[in-house]
N, C-alpha and C positions, 0 to 999 in steps of 0.2 A: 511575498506571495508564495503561496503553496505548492508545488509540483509535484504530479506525477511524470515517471519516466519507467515506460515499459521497451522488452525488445534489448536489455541489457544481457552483455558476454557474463554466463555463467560464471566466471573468473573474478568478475569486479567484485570489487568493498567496497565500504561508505568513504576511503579515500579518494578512491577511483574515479566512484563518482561525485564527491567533492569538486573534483581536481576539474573534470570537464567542466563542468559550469565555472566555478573561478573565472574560467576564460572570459566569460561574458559578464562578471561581477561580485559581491559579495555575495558569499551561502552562510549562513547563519549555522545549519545543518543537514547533514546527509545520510540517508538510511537505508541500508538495501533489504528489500524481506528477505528472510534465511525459513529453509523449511525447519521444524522445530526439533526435528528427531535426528536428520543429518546435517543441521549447520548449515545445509549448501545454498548459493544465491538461487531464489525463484524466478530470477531474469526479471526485476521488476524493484523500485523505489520511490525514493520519495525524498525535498529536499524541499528548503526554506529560503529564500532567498529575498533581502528585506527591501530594496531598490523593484517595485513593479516596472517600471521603462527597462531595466534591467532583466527582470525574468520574460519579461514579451520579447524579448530582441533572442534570448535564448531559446523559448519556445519556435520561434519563425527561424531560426538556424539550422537547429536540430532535431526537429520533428520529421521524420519523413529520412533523417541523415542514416546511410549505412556506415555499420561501424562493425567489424569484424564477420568474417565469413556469410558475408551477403543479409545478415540481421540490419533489418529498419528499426529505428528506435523510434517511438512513440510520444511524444513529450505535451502535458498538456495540463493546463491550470487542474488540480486535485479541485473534486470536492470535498466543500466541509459540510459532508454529512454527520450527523451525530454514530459513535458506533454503534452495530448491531451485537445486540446478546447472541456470544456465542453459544455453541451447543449441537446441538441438535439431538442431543438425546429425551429420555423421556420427562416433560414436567407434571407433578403429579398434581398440579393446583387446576392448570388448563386443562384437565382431562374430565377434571371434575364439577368443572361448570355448572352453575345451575343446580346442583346435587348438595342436601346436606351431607353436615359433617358425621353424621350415623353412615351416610354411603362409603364415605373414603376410610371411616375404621372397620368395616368389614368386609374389604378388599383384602383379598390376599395375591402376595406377590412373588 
């Protein structure tokens, strides 16, 4: 089963957070998101753990548990949403909807 775990001490790794679940079973893997530009934890991850009776006894542990300087940690089956295209900058195909291709070669940019 998939987990999310938010509410993590800016400090933790994917050991770190490994190492707590261990407690309650096997983790397959452990992943903290790191922002991209400074490396640092974004207080939030993500882990795999292959035993479900095993990640529900962790979830019902440790959800709601504080864990360093008054932070609640958040623990809760991940969805498996497909990912979203990132971005957000400009796409020049959706802008152009509806419009031949005469419109988008005499756009100027």
């Amino acid at each position: 089963m998939k987990l999310f775990v938010a509410g993590l001490p800016y400090d933790f790794d994917d050991t770190d957070l490994k190492e707590m679940f261990e407690l309650y079973g096997e983790v397959y893997s452990a992943k903290v998101a790191r922002d991209r530009e400074t490396k640092k934890s974004r207080g939030f991850g993500f882990l795999d753990m292959p035993n479900d009776a095993e990640a529900k006894e962790a979830i019902q542990t440790l959800d709601g548990a504080e864990i360093g300087r008054g932070k609640k940690l958040a623990v809760k089956k991940a969805d498996d949403e497909p990912p979203r295209p990132g971005g957000g900058g400009f796409n020049r195909d959706r802008d152009n909807r509806g419009r031949g291709n005469d419109d988008r070669d005499r756009r100027r940019y």
